[in-house]
C-alpha positions as CSV (number, residue, x, y, z in Angstrom):
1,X,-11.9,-12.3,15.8
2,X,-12.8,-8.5,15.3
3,X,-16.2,-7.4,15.3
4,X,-17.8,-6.4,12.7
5,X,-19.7,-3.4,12.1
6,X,-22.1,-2.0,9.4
7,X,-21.3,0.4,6.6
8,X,-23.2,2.2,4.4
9,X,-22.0,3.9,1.0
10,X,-23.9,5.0,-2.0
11,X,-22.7,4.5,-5.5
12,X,-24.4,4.7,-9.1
13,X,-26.9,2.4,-10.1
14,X,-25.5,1.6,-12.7
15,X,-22.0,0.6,-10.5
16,X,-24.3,-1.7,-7.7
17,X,-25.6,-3.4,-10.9
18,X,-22.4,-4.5,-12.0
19,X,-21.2,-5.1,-8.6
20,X,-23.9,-7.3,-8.2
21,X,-23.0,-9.1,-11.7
22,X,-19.0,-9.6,-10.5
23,X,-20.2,-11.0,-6.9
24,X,-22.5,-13.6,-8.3
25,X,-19.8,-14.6,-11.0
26,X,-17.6,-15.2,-7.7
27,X,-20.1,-16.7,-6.0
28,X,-20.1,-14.0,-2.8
29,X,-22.1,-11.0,-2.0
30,X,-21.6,-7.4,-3.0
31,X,-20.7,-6.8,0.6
32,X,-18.0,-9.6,0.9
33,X,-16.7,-8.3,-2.6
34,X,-16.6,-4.5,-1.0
35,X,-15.2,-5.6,2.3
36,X,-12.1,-7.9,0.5
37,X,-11.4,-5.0,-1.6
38,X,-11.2,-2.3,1.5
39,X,-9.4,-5.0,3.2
40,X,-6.6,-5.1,0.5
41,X,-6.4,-1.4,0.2
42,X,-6.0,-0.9,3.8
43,X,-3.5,-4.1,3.8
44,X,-1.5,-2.8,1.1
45,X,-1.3,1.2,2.7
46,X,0.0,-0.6,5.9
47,X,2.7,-2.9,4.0
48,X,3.5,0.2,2.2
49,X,4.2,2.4,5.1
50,X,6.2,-0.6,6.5
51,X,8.6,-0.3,3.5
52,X,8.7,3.2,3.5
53,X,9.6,3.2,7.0
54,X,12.3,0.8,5.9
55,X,13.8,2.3,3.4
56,X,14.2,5.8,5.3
57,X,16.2,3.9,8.0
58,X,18.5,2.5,5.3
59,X,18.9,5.6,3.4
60,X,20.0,7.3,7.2
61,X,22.3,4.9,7.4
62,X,24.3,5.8,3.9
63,X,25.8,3.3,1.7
64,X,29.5,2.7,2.1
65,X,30.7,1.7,-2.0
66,X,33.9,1.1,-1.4
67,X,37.1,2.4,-2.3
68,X,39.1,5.5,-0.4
69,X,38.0,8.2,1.6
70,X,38.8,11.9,-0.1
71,X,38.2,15.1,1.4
72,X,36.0,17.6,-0.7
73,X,38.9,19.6,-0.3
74,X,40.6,17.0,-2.3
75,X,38.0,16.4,-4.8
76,X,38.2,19.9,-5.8
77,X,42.0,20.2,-6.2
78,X,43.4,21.0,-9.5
C-alpha cells in the first residue's frame, strides 16, 4: 500500500460547507470525498494519455482502405 501523506488546500466557506453536507450524505469525510475525486482526476489523465498514446501509434501506421494503388501522377491526369 502507498503511504499517505497530508495535504492542505483552502477553499470558500461557503464550498467546505457544502462539502461537508455531500460527505455526510455519503457517509465519508470531506477528505475521503477530496482524495476519491483527485484520485479519479489523476486516474482518468493517465487512462487518457494511454489512449492518446495509442491512437498516435495507429495513426503512424496509416489505414490501408482497400482498393488499387494510383500514383499522384495519375490522380492528376486529365
Amino acid at each position: 500500500m502507498a503511504t499517505k501523506q497530508n495535504l492542505t488546500i483552502q477553499l470558500d466557506r461557503d464550498v467546505i460547507r457544502k462539502a461537508r453536507i455531500l460527505a455526510a450524505m455519503r457517509d465519508t469525510s470531506v477528505s475521503r470525498l477530496v482524495a476519491a475525486e483527485l484520485e479519479r482526476l489523476v486516474g482518468d489523465a493517465d487512462a487518457y494519455e494511454v489512449a492518446r498514446r495509442s491512437a498516435e501509434r495507429f495513426l503512424d501506421k496509416g489505414f490501408r482502405l482497400g482498393g488499387t494503388r494510383v500514383s499522384r501522377d495519375e490522380l492528376h491526369e486529365r
